[in-house]
C-alpha positions as CSV (number, residue, x, y, z in Angstrom):
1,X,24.4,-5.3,-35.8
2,X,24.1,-8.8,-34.0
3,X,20.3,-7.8,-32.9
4,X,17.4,-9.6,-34.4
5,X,15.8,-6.0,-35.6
6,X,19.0,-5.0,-37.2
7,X,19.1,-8.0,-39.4
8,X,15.3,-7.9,-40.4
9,X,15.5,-4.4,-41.2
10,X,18.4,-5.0,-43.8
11,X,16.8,-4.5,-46.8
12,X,15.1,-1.1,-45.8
13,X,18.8,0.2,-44.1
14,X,18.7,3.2,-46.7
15,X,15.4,4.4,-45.5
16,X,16.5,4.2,-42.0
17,X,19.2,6.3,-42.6
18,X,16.5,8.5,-44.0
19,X,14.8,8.4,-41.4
20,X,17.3,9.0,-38.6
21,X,18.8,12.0,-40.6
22,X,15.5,13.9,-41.5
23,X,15.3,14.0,-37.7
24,X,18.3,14.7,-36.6
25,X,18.2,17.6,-39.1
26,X,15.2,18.6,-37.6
27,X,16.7,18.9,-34.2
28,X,19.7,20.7,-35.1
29,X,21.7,17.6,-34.6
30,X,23.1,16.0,-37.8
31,X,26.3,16.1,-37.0
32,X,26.1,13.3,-34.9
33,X,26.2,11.2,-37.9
34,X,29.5,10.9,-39.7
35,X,28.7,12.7,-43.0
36,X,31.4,11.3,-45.6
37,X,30.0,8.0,-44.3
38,X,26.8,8.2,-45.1
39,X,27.6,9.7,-48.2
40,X,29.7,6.9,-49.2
41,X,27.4,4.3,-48.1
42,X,24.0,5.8,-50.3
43,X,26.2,5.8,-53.1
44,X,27.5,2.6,-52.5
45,X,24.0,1.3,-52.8
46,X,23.4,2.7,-56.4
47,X,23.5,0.0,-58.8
48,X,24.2,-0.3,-62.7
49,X,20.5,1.0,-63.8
50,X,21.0,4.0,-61.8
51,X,18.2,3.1,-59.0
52,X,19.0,2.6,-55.0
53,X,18.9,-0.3,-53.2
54,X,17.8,-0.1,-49.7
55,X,21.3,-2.0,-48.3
56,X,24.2,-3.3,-50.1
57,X,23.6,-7.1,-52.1
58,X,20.3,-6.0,-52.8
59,X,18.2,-5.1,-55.9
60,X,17.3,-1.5,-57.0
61,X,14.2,0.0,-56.1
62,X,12.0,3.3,-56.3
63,X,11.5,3.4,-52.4
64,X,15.2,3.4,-51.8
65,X,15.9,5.5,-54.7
66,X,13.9,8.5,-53.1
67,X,15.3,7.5,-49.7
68,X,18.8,7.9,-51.2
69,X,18.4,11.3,-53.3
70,X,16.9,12.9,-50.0
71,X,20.1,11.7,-48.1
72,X,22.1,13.6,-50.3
73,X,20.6,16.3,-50.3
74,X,20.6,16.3,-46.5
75,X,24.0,16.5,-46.2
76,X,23.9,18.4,-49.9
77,X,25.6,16.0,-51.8
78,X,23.6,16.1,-54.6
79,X,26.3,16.5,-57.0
80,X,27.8,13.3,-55.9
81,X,25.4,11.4,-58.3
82,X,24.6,11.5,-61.6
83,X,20.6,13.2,-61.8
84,X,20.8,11.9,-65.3
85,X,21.2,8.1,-64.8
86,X,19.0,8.5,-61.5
87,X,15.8,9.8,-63.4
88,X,16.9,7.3,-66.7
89,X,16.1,4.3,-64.1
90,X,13.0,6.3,-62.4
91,X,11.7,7.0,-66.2
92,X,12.1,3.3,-66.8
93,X,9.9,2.4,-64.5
94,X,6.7,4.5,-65.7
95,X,4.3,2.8,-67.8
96,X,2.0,3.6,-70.5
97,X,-1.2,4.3,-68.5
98,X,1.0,6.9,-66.4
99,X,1.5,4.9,-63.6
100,X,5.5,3.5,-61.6
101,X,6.4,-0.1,-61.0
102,X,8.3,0.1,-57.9
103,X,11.0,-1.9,-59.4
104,X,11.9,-4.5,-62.3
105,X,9.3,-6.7,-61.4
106,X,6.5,-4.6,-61.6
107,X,4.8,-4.0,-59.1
108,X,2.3,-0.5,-59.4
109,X,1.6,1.0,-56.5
110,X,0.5,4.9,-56.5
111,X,3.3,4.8,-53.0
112,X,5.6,4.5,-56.5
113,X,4.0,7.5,-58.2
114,X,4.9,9.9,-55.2
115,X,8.3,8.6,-55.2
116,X,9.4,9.0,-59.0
117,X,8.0,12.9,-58.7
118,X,9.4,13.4,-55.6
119,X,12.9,12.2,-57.0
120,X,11.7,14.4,-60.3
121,X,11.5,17.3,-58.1
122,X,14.2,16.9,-56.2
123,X,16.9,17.1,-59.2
124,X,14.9,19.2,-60.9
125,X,14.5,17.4,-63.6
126,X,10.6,16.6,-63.5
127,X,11.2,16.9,-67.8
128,X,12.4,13.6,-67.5
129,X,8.9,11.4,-66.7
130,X,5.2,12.3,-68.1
131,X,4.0,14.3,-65.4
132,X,0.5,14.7,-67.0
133,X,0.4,11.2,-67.8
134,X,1.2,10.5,-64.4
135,X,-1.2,12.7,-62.9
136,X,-3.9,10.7,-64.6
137,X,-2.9,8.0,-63.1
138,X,-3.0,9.2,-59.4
139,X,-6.3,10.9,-60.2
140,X,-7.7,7.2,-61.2
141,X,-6.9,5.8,-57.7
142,X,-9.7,8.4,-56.5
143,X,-12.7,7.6,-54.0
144,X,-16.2,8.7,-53.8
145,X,-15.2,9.8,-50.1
146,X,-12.5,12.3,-52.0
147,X,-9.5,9.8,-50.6
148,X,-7.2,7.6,-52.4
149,X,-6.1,4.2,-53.0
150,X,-2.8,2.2,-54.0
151,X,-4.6,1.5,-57.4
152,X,-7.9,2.3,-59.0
153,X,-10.9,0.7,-56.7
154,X,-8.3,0.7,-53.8
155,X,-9.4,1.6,-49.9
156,X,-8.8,4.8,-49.0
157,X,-6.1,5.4,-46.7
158,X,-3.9,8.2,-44.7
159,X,-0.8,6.5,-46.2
160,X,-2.0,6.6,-49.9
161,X,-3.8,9.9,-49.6
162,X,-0.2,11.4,-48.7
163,X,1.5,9.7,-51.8
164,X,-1.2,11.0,-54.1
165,X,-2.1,14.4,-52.6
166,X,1.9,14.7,-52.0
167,X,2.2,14.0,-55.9
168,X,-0.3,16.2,-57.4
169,X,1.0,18.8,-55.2
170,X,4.9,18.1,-56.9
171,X,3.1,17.8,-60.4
172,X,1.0,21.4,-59.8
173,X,-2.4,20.3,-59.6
174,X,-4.2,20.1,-56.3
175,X,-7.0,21.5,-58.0
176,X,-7.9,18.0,-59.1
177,X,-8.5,17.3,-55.1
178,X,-12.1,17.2,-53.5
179,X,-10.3,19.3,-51.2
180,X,-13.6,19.8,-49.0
181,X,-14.7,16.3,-48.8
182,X,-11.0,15.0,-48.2
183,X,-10.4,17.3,-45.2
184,X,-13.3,16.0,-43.7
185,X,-12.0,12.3,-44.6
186,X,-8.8,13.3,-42.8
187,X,-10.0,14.9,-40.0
188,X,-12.2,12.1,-39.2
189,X,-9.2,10.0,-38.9
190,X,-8.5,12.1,-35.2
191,X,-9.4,9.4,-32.2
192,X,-10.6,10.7,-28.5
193,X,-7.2,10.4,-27.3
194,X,-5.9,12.8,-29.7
195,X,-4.2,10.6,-32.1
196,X,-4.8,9.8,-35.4
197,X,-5.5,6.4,-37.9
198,X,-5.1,5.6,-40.9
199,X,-8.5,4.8,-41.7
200,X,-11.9,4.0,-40.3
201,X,-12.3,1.8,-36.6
202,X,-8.0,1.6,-36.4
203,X,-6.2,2.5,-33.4
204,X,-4.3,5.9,-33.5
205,X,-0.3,5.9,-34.2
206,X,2.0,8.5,-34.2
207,X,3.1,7.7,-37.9
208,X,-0.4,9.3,-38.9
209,X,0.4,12.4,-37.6
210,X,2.9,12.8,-40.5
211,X,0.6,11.2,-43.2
212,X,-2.6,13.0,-42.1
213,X,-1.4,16.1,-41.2
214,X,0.4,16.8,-44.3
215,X,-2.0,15.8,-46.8
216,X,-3.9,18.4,-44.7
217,X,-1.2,20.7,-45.0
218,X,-0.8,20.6,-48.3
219,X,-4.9,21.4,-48.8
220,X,-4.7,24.2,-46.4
221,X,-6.7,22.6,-43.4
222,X,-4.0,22.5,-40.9
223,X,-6.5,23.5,-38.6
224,X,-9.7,21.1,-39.1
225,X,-8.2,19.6,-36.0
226,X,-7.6,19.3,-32.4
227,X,-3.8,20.3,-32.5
228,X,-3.3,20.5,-29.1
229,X,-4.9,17.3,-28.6
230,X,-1.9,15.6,-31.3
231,X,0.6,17.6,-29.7
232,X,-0.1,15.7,-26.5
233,X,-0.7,12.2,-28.0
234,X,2.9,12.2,-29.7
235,X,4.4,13.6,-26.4
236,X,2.8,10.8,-24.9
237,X,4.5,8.5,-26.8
238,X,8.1,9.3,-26.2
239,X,10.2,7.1,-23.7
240,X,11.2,9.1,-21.0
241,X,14.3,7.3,-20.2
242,X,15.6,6.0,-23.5
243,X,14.8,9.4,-26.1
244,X,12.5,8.6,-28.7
245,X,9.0,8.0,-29.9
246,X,7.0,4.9,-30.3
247,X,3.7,4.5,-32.5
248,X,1.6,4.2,-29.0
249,X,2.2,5.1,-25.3
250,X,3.9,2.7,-23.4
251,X,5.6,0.6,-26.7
252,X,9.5,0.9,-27.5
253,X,10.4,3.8,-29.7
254,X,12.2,3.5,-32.9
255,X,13.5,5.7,-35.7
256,X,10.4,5.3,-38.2
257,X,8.1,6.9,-35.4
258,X,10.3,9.1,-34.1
259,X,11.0,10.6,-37.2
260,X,7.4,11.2,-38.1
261,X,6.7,12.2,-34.6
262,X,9.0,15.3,-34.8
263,X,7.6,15.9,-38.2
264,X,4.3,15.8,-37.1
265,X,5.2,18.8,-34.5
266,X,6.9,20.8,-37.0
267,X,3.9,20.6,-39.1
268,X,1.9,21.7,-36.1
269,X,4.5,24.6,-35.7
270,X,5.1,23.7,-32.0
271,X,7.9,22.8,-29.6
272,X,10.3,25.0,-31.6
273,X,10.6,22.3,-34.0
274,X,11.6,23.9,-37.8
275,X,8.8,23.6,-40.8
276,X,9.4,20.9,-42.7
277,X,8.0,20.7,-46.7
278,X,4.9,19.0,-46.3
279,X,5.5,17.6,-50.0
280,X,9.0,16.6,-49.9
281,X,8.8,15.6,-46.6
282,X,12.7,17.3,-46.0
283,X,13.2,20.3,-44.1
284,X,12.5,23.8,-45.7
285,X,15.8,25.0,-45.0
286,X,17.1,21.9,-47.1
287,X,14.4,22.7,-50.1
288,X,15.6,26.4,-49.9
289,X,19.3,25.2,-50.8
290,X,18.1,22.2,-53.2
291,X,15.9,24.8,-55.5
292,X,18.7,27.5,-55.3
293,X,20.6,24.3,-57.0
294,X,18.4,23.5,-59.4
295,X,18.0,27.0,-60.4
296,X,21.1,28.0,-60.8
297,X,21.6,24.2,-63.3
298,X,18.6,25.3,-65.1
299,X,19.6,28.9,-65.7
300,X,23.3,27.1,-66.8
301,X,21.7,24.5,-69.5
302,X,19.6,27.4,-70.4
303,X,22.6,30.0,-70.8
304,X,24.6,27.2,-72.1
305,X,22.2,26.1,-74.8
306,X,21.3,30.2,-75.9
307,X,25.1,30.7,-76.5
308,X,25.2,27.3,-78.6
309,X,22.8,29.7,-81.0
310,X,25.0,33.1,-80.6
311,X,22.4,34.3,-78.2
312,X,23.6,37.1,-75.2
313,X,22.9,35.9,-72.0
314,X,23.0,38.3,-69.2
315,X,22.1,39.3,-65.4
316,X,18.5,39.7,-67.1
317,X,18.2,36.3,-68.4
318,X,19.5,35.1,-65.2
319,X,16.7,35.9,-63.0
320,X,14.3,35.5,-65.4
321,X,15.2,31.9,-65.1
322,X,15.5,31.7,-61.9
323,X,12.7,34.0,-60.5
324,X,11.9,34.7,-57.0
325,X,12.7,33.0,-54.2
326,X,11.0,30.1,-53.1
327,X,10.7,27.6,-50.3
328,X,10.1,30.3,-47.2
329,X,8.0,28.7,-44.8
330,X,4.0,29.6,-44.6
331,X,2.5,31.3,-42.4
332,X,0.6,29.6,-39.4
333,X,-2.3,28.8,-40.7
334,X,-5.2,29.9,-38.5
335,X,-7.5,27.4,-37.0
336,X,-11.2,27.4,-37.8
337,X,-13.7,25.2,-37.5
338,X,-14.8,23.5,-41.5
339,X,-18.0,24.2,-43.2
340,X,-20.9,21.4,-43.4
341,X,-19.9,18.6,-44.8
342,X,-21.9,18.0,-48.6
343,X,-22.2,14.3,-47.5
344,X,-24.7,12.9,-44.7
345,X,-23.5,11.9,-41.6
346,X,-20.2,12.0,-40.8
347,X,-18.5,13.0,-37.1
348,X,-17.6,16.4,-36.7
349,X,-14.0,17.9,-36.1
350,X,-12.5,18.9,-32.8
351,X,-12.4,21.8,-31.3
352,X,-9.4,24.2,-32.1
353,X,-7.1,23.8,-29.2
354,X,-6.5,25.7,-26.2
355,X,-2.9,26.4,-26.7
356,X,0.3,24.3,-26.9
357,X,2.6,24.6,-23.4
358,X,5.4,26.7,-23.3
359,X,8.3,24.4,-22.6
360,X,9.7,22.8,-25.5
361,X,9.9,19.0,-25.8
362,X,9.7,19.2,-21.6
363,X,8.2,15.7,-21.1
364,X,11.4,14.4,-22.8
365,X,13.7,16.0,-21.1
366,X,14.3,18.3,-24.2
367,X,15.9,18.0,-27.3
368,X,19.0,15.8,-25.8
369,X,16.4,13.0,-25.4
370,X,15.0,13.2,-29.0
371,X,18.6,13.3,-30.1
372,X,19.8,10.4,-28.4
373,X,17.0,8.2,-29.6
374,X,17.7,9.3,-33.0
375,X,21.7,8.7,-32.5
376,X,20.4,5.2,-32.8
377,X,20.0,5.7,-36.2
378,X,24.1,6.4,-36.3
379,X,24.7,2.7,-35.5
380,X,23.3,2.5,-39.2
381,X,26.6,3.9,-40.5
382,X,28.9,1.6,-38.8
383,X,31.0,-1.6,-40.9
384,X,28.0,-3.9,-40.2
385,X,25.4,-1.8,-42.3
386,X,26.6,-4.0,-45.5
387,X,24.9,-6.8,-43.4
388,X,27.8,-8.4,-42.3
């Protein structure tokens, strides 16, 4: 806590714990973090309006309010909190043409959009915001290339095109997407050495393999790249001494980029690595159990409200309510080369890869290594994570 990158990370601490845990999860290895700590520290951070901040002393915002509902529901704690006074403060922060001020002072950014439906989703309670209205919005922030901005007229970018694709997707309506045109966008963004950018003439980093390769998740092009040619650009990027991943070869890891690293493989379904929700960015096992909750809260306001009016609620009305189960993960999906692009010019994709090795996570010693650079992360639930 005396280091010069724990102090200037301070007011993001609730994201790093995000960030640690999601991967830890991933690697079968929260328990190295303290639970009832963490816990107590995320809801520590909630203030009077209901909204997160991202460390103790600091004001509410929608990042950290996201960061903090997908703790919880990590560990499953979602019933520590109060969804109603969470999505009061995320509903306070929509305006009229649809869009989300990240916090009181107003800032829009579309980053914001994803956020509020993602915490909408999460508690189930996306009655509580204008989804169309916010759908309008994200569909605003649209391209001629089929990408997406931080506001209307804004650059396209892998970051953006994840918070907006990642939205519609939560609000139901990826048909709104230039799916075609996109994937091309998104598989441009793939570098000779197998990484990926964020946007046109950038240098590849590992974070990209999470924001590009779920946006093409999400629009069912998985395989409009080289995957074997990722695969070895994050592995590549780990430090073989230390644990971890770094956002090139050769820099020092940390948890942002070795979070999205790991995500990046599960998305690519290799290294044994378990799906994770391209949308939610949380593992599918956790979705399974959050929408079982949120199910079984809907079909109890429901039951709750039909006997208010001497209605007879049964087994029947039950499933109806809640309805089949969701959340099981997809099939691989199988590579294939994209059709012509509609557009002139334009590179072409790589070619479907060769195969990924056999031995998981071998270049890192294993999953030991990945969880020692994430234990890292458990220094953020120690006395000095109030900053002092």
């Amino acid at each position: 806590s005396e280091s010069f990158e724990f102090q200037v990370s301070e007011h993001l601490r609730l994201s790093g714990v995000y960030w640690g845990a999601c991967a830890l999860h991933l690697i079968d290895s929260l328990s190295a973090l303290d639970a009832t700590y963490v816990v107590s520290f995320v809801r520590s951070c909630q203030q009077g309006c209901g909204g997160f901040a991202g460390n103790l002393g600091h004001d509410a915002h929608m990042l950290y309010t996201l960061s903090a509902v997908q703790i919880l529901a990590l560990f499953d704690a979602l019933d520590t909190i109060d969804e109603d006074r969470v999505m009061r403060y995320v509903a306070s922060l929509q305006r009229p043409d649809g869009s989300f001020a990240g916090d009181e002072w107003g800032e829009v950014d579309t980053r914001f959009s994803y956020c509020a439906l993602c915490c909408a989703s999460l508690l189930g309670r996306l009655d509580a915001i204008n989804v169309a209205s916010a759908v309008a919005y994200v569909q605003s922030c649209q391209n001629f290339d089929g990408g997406y901005g931080c506001e209307p007229g804004g650059e396209s970018h892998a970051g953006q095109i994840f918070t907006c694709v990642g939205a519609l997707s939560l609000a139901g309506r990826l048909d709104l997407v230039h799916r075609e045109e996109l994937g091309w966008w998104l598989c441009e963004r793939q570098t000779p050495g197998g990484g990926l950018n964020g946007r046109p003439q950038k240098d590849a980093d590992v974070c990209y393999s999470w924001w590009v390769l779920s946006a093409l998740n999400l629009l069912d092009h998985t395989g409009w790249i080289d995957a074997a040619a990722l695969r070895a650009f994050i592995l590549s990027c780990q430090d073989l001494d230390e644990g971890g991943i770094a956002d090139k070869p050769g820099d020092v890891p940390d948890v942002f980029h070795t979070f999205f690293g790991i995500a990046g493989l599960s998305l690519l379904g290799t290294d044994n690595v378990p799906p994770i929700d391209a949308a939610h960015a949380m593992p599918v096992s956790v979705m399974q159990a959050v929408r079982a909750r949120n199910a079984a809260r809907a079909a109890a306001r429901a039951g709750c409200g039909l006997r208010q009016h001497g209605a007879r609620v049964g087994p029947e009305h039950d499933a109806a309510i809640i309805g089949p189960a969701r959340g099981t993960a997809a099939a691989p999906v199988a590579r294939r080369r994209p059709p012509a692009p509609a557009r002139g010019g334009g590179g072409r994709p790589h070619q479907p890869e060769t195969g990924p090795s056999e031995c998981p996570l071998a270049r890192v010693g294993g999953r030991a290594a990945f969880a020692q650079a994430c234990r890292r992360a458990q220094a953020l639930a120690s006395p000095g994570w109030g900053g002092g």
